[in-house]
N, C-alpha and C positions, 0 to 999 in steps of 0.2 A: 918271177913271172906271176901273175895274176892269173885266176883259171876264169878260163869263160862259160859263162852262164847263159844256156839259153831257155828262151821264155817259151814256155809252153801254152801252143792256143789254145783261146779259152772253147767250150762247148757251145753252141750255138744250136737256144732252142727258141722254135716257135710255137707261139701260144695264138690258139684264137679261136672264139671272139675272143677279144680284151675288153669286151664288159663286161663279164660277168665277174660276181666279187670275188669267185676261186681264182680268175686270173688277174685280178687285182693283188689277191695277198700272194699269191706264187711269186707275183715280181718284185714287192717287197723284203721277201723271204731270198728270194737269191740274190738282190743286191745286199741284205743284209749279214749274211752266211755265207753266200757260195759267190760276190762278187770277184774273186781272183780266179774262179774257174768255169765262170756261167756269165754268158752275155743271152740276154731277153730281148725277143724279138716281137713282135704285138700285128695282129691283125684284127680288123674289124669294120663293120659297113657304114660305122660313125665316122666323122673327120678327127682326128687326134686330138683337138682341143676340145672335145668333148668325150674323152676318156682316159679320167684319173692317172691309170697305169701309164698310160705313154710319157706322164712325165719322171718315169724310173726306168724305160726301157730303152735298149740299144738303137733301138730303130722301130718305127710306126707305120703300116699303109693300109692305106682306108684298102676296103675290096666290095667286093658286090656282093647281094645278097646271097644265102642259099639256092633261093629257087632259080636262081640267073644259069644260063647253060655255059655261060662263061668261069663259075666262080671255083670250081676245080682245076682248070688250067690256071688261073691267076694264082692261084694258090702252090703250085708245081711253081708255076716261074719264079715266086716271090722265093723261095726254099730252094731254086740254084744261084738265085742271084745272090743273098744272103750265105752261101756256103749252108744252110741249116744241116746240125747232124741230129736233133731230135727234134717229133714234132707231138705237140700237145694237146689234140681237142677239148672241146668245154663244153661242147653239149652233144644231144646227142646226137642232131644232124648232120654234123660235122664228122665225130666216129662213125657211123655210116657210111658217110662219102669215103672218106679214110679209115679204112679198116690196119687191125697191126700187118698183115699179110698183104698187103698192099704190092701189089706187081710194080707198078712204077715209080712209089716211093725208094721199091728195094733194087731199083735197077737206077738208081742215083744216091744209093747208100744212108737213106735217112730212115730211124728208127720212129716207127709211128708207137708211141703210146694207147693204145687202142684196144679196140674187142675183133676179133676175128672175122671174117666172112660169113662162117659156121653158123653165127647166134647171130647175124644184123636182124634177121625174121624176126625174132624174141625184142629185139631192143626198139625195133619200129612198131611194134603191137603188144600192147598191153595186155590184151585178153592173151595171145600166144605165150606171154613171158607168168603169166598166173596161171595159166593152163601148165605150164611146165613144172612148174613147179609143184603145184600141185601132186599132177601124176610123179614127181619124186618126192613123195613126203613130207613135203614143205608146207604147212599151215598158212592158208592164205584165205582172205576174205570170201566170203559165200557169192556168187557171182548169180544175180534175180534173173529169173524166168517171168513171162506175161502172167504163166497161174499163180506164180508167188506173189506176186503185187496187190498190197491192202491198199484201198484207198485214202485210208487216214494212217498209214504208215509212211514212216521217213527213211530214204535211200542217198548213196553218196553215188554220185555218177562224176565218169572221167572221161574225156578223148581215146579213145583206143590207140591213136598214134601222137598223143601228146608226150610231153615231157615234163620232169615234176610236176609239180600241181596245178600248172596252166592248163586254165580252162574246165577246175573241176569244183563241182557244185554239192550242195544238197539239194537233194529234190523232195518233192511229196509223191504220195502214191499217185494223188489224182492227175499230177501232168507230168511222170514218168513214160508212159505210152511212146508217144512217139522219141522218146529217145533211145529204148529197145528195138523200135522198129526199124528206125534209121542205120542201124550197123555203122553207127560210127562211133556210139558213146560204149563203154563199161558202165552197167550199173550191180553195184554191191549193194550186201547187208552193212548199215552203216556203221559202222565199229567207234569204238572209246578208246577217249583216253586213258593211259598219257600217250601222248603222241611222239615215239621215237626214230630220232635216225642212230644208225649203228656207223659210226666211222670207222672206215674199215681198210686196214693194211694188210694187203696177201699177196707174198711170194714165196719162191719156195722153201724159205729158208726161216721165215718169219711172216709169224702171223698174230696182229694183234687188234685192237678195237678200242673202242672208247664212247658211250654214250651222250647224246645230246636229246634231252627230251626240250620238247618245246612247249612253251612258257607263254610267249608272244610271239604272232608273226604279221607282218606287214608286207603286201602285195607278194603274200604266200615264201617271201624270207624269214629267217628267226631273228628276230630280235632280243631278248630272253631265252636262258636257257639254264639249264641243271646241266652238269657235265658231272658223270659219273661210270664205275666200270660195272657191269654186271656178268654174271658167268654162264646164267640163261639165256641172255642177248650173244655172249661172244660164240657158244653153243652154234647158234640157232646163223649165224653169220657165216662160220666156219660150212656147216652144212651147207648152206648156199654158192660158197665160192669154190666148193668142192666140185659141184656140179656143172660148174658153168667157167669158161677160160676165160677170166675177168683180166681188166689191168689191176695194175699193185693196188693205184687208189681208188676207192669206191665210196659211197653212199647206201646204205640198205634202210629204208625206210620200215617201220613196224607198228601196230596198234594193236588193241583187245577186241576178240569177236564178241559176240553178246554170251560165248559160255568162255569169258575172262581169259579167250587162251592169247597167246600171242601169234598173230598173223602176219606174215609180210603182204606189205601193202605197193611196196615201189620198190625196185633193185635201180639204182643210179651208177652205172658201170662209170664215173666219173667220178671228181670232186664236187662237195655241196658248195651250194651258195654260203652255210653258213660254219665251213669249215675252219675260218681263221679265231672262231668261239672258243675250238677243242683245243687250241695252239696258246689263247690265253690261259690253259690251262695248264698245259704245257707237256703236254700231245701233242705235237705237231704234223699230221697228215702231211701236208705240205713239204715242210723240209724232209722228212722219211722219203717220198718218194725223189725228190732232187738228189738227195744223196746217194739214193739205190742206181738212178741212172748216170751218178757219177762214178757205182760201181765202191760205194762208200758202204760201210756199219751204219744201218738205219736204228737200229735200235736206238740208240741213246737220243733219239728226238723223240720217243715214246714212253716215255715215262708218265706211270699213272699214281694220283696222290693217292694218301689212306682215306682219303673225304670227300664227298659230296662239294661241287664249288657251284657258284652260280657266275654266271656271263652275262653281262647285257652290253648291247651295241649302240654306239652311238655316231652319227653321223664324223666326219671331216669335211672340213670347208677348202678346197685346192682352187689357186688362180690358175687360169690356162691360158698359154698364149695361143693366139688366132694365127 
């Protein structure tokens, strides 16, 4: 007699947006590793033939934007119809709408990857999430008052509810003014280079990191990069993720204030844009976290070399059908 073998369904997660390049390389990453126990699901406000990843993933629907009062229920229907049993945001308006604590994700059994209820305050307001840090010990950039502003002085201002670097400038002192006044920007003392992100894996069992300073970057992506470990950096990460109920994978952004110390500059409770860099290295953020919610040993996709490597990105050319 022959024994029967039954096939065990695969995991069914959704991602989205799927344009952004962390859920580009996620979908590469599990058809390429975890294709016998990961089907990829893709959502985004684009049409499918205009995003990359759809042509690696189990299934595609466009949806509406964020600000739409619809694009939460769409989003719900799309993950019963799908059977989804994990879901993956990409940015940060997304983990906002979908927190991990999510009442109605959890009363339809899907595991939201996410940040909590607890901290959405901290993740929608930049000044809230440096002010916290701060008042716990965290070195973070000097944040300018009206009497501090020199006229022939340079300042870096941000969106107070933006995300990464969208939408942030250098200014001068002379027409810093009304973006103080307005309460919608962050303006800081401008900090130096080098300019790092701290890649960063934390759960409870394992915690590690990996540096990417940036080299070159195009429309605020990295392009060039140093990939190296530092024990200052993993330090100063660790502390951060201490404090705050982050998901596994994260982003922590870093630079020098003007007395050379190291500042956090951004907490990215997400994957970065330019995470599939650390993976050329062969770190892989990415597959660490697939594996973890496959309930796998993440370790052995984090391995760090004895050296200094350097990355650079380079475009792909993909046909799409209409």
């Amino acid at each position: 007699m022959h024994e029967m073998t039954v096939k065990r369904r695969k995991i069914n997660i959704l991602i989205s947006p799927a344009g952004m390049a962390a859920a580009y390389h996620l979908t590469v990453l599990a058809r390429q590793y975890f294709s016998d126990d990961v089907s990829i699901h893709l959502c985004d406000t684009n049409p499918g033939y205009l995003i990359a990843a759809s042509t690696r993933a189990a299934s595609y629907t466009q949806i509406t934007p964020f600000i739409d009062r619809n694009h939460r229920k769409q989003l719900l229907d799309i993950m019963k119809q799908k059977s989804i049993d994990i879901f993956l945001p990409m940015i940060e308006q997304e983990l906002c709408t979908f927190p991990s604590d999510d009442e109605d994700l959890a009363r339809i059994g899907i595991r939201c990857v996410s940040i909590p209820c607890t901290i959405i305050s901290l993740v929608q307001n930049k000044r809230f999430m440096i002010r916290f840090l701060s008042n716990h010990g965290i070195p973070v950039p000097h944040e300018m008052t009206k009497k501090e502003i020199r006229r022939r002085g340079i300042y870096f201002a941000k969106p107070i509810d933006g995300y990464g670097s969208k939408g942030s400038m250098r200014i001068s002192g002379e027409d810093v003014a009304p973006y103080i006044s307005s309460g919608t920007m962050l303006v800081e003392e401008l900090c130096k280079g080098p300019e790092v992100t701290i890649e960063t894996f934390n759960t409870k069992n394992l915690f590690s990191t990996i540096c990417r300073q940036r080299l070159e970057t195009k429309g605020g992506v990295c392009t060039k990069a140093r990939i190296f470990f530092d024990p200052t950096l993993h330090t100063l990460a660790n502390r951060v993720c201490s404090l705050l109920p982050l998901p596994p994978a994260i982003c922590i952004q870093v630079m020098k204030n003007s007395k050379k110390q190291w500042v956090v500059t951004d907490v990215n409770p997400r994957l970065g844009a330019g995470t599939s860099m650390a993976s050329a290295y062969g770190w892989s953020l990415g597959s660490a976290l697939l594996s973890y919610l496959l309930d796998r040993d993440s370790k052995q996709w984090l391995t760090k070399q004895k050296r200094d490597v350097y990355v650079v990105r380079t475009y792909q050319d993909i046909i799409m059908k209409r």
